[in-house]
C-alpha positions in Angstrom: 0.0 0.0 0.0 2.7 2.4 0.4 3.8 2.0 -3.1 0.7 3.2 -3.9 0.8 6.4 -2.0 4.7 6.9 -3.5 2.7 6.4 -6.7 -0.1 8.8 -6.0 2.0 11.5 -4.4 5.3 11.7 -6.2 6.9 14.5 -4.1 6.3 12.2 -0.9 9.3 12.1 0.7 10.4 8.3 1.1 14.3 8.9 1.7 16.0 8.7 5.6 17.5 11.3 7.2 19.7 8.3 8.6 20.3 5.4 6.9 21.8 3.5 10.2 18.7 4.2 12.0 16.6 0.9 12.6 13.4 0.6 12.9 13.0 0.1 16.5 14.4 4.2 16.3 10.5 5.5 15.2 7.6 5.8 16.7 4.5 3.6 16.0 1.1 4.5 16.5 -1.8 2.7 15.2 -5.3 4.2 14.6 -9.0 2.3 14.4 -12.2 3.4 13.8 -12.4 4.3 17.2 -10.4 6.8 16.7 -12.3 8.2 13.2 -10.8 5.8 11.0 -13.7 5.1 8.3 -12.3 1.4 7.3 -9.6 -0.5 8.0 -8.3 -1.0 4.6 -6.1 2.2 4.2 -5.5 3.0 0.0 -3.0 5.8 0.8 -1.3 8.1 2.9 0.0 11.7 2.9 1.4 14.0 5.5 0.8 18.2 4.8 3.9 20.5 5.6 1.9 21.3 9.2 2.0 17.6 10.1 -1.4 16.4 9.7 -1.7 12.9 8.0 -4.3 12.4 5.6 -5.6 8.4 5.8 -7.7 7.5 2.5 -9.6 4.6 2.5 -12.4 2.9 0.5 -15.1 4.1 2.9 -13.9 7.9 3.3 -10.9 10.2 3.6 -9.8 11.3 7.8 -7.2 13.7 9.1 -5.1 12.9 12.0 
């Protein structure tokens, strides 16, 4: 799925700042539809210059 937001968005950003980081290094957080989610299956993904992230699915589009 995130080759199709690379695919979507072309200016997303998908390089790191740090190649020797791992991934234990970032932080994980995982969203539902408890928290506004409108399905499960996310389609694509893109974060705005002010930090929000923009979740598209097949039942709707959220902001978190």
């Amino acid at each position: 799925m995130l080759l199709a937001a690379v695919l979507a968005f072309p200016e997303f950003d998908v390089r790191a700042d740090d190649p020797g980081m791992e991934l234990s290094d970032f932080a994980l957080r995982t969203w539902t539809s408890a928290d506004g989610l409108p399905d499960g299956s996310v389609t694509v993904i893109q974060q705005t210059q002010d930090g929000y992230l923009w979740v598209g699915t097949a039942a709707g589009l959220a902001r978190f």
